[in-house]
DOKOLZA-317624 format. One record per residue (C-alpha): residue number from 0; residue in three letters; chain; y, z, x. Coordinates in steps of 0.1 Angstrom, whole numbers, plus 2048, in hexadecimal, padded with zeros to 3 digits. Layout:
REM residues N
  num  residuo  cadena   c2   c3   c1
  NUM      ALA       A    Y    Z    X
...
REM end
This chain:
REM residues 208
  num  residuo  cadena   c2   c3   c1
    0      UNK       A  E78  BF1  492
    1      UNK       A  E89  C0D  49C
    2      UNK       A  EB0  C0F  4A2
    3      UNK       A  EBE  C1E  4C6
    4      UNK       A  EDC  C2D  4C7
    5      UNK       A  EF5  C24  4E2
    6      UNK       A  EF3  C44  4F4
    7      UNK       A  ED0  C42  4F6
    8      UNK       A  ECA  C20  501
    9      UNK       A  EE4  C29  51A
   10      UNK       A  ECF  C43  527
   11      UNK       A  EB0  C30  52B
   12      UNK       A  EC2  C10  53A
   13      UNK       A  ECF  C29  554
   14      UNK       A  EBE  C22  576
   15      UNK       A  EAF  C03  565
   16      UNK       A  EAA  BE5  580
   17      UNK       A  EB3  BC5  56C
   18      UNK       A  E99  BA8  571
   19      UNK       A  EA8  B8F  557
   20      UNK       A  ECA  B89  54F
   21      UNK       A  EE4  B6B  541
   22      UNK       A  F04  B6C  53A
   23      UNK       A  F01  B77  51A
   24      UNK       A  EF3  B97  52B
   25      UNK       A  ED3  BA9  533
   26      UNK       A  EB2  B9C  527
   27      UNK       A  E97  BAF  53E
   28      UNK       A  E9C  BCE  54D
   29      UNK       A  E81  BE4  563
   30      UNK       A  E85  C08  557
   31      UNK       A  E85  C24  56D
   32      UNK       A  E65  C2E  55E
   33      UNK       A  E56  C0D  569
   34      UNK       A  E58  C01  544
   35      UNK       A  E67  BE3  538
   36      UNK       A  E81  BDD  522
   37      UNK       A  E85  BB8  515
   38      UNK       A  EA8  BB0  4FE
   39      UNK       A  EA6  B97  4E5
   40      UNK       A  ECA  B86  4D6
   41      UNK       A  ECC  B75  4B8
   42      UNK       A  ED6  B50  4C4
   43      UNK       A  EE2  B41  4A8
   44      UNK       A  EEF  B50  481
   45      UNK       A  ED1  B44  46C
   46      UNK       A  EB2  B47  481
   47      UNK       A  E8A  B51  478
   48      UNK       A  E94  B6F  48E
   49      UNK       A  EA9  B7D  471
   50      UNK       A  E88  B85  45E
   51      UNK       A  E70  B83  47E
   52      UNK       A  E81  B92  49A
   53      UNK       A  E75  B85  4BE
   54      UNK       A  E71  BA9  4C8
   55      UNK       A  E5A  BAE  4A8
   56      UNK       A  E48  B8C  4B1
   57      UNK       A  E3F  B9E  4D6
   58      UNK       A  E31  BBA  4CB
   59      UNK       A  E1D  BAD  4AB
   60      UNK       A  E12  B96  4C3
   61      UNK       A  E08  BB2  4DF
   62      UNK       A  DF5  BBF  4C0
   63      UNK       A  DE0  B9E  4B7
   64      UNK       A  DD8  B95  4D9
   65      UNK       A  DC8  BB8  4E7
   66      UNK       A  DB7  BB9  4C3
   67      UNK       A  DA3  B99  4CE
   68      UNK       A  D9C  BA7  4F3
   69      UNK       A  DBD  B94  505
   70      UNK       A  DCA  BA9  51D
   71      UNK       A  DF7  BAD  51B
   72      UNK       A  E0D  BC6  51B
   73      UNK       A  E0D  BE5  50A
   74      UNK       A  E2C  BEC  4F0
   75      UNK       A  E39  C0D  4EE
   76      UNK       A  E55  C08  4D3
   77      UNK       A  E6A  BEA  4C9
   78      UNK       A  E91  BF0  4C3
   79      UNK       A  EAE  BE6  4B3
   80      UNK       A  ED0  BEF  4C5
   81      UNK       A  EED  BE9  4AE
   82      UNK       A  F02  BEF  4CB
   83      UNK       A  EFB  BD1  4DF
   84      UNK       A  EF2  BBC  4C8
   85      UNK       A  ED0  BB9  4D2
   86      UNK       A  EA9  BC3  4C6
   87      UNK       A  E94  BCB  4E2
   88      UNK       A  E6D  BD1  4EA
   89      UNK       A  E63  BEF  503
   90      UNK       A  E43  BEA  514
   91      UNK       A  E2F  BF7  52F
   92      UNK       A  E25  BD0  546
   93      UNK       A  E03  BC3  548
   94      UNK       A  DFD  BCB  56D
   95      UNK       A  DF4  BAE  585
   96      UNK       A  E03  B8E  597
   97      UNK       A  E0C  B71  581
   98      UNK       A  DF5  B4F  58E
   99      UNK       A  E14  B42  59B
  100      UNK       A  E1B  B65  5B0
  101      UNK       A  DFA  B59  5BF
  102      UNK       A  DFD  B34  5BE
  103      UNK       A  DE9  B26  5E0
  104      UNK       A  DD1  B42  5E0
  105      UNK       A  DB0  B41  5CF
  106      UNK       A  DA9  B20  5C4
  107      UNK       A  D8F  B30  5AC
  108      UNK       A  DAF  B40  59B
  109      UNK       A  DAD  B19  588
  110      UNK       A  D87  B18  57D
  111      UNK       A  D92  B42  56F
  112      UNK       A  DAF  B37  562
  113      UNK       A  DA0  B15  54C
  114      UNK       A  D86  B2C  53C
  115      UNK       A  DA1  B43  535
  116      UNK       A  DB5  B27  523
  117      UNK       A  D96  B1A  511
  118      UNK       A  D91  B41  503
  119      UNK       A  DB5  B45  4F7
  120      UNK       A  DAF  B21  4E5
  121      UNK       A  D8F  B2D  4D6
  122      UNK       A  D9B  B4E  4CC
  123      UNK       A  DBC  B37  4B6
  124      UNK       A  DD5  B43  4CF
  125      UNK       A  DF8  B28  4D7
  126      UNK       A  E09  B33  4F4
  127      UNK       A  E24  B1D  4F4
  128      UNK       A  E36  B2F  511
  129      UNK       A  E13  B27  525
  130      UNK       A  E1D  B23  54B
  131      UNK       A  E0F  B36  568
  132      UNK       A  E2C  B50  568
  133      UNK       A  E20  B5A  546
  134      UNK       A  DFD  B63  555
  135      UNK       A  DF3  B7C  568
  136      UNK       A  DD6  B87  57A
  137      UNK       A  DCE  BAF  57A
  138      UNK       A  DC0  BC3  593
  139      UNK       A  D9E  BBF  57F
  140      UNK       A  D9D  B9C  581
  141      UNK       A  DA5  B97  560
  142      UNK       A  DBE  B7B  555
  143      UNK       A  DD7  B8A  53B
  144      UNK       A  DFA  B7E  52B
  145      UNK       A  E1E  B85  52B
  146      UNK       A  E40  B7B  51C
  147      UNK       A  E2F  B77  4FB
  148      UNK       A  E46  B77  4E2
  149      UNK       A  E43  B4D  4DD
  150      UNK       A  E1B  B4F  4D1
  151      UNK       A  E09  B49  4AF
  152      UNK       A  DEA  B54  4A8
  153      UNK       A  DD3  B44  492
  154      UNK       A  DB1  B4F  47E
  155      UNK       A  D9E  B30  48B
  156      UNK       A  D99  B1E  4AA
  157      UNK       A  DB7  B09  4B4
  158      UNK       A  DB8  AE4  4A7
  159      UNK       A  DB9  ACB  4BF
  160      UNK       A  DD9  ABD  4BF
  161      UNK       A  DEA  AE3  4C9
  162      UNK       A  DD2  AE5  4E8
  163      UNK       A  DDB  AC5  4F6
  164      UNK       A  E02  ACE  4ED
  165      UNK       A  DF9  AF0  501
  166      UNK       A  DF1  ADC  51E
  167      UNK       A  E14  AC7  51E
  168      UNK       A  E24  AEF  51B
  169      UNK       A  E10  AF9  53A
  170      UNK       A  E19  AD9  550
  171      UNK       A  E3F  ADC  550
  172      UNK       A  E45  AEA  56F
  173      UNK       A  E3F  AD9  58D
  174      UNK       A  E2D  AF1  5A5
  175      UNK       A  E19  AFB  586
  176      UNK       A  E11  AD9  581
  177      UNK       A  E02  AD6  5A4
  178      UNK       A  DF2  AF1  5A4
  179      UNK       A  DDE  AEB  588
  180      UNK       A  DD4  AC7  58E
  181      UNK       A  DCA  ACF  5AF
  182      UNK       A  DA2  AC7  5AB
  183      UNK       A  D92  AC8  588
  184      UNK       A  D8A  AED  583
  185      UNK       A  DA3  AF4  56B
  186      UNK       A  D96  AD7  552
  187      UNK       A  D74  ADB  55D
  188      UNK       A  D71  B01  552
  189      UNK       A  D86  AFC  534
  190      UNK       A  D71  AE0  523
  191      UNK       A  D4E  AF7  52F
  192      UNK       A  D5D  B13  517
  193      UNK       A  D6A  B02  4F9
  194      UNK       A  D59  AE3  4E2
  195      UNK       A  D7C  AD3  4D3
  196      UNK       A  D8A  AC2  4EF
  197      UNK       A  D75  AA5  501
  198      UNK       A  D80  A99  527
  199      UNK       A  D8E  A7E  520
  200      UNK       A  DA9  A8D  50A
  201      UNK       A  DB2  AA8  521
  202      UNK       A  DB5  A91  540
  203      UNK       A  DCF  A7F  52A
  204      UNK       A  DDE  A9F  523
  205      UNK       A  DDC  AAF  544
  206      UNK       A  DE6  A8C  556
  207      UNK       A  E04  A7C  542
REM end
């Protein structure tokens, strides 16, 4: 992790359109470069951030996901700016439309999208920030992720109980919800392209 000094944080904020903010301060900005820088605070005193910093998590995570074919951003550096207060990771966006950019346009988007979730499962990847804002389709018609700093990766295939848990994560927003339960492509395409799950326990999930 590399620290940024003031003046040059300054310098590459300048021009910056900022996408996410609180009241605490900035959290996303759009650089003028068409990068992204993405700020990380340090909610509380003793935190797993201390010694695993969410700006280290993103970028170890970029790592383990394009190393087993999953498309995300690309990292250029990850910070840490004394300054503010803050660590941040710089990254050039996975290009595309999130699914729910194009929610009401190709229905297929749900079959692509339920082989796609079966493949992260088999592959040991928990997405726990899994909604259709997190991801996006490219211009190859690939599906790929974003905001990935809440993921763990394991060496096996995921256990059953985390892809059911991974559906509940997925359902929490309405529109998403609706979206998804729409027909049965989703479920159908998922259970075609795993052997963990049966139907019956992911119409519970999906459906409760």
């Amino acid at each position: 992790m590399q620290t940024l000094d003031h003046a040059v944080y300054l310098n590459m904020r300048e021009g910056a359109d900022v996408l996410e903010a609180d009241g605490k301060g900035d959290k996303v900005l759009r650089l003028a470069d068409g990068s992204m820088l993405k700020l990380f605070r340090r909610k509380r005193l003793l935190t797993s951030a201390l010694w695993a910093p969410y700006a280290r998590r993103f970028a170890d995570n970029c790592q383990v996901l394009r190393e087993r074919g999953i498309e995300c951003p690309s990292v250029r550096q990850v910070y840490r700016i004394p300054s503010i207060k803050r660590d941040a990771v710089h990254y050039d966006p996975l290009p595309g439309r999130t699914l729910r950019q194009l929610l009401g346009t190709d229905a297929s988007l749900r079959a692509q999208l339920g082989e796609f979730m079966a493949r992260l499962h088999e592959d040991g990847i928990y997405f726990r920030s899994a909604h259709l804002g997190n991801v996006v389709l490219t211009p190859e018609n690939t599906l790929g992720l974003i905001d990935i700093a809440d993921l763990r990766a394991y060496r096996k295939p995921l256990r059953k109980g985390l892809r059911l848990r991974n559906f509940k994560h997925m359902l929490r927003y309405r529109e998403d919800r609706a979206w998804l339960l729409a027909d049965t492509q989703f479920a159908e395409h998922y259970l075609r392209h795993q052997h963990v799950c049966n139907a019956k326990e992911l119409s519970l999930a999906l459906n409760t």
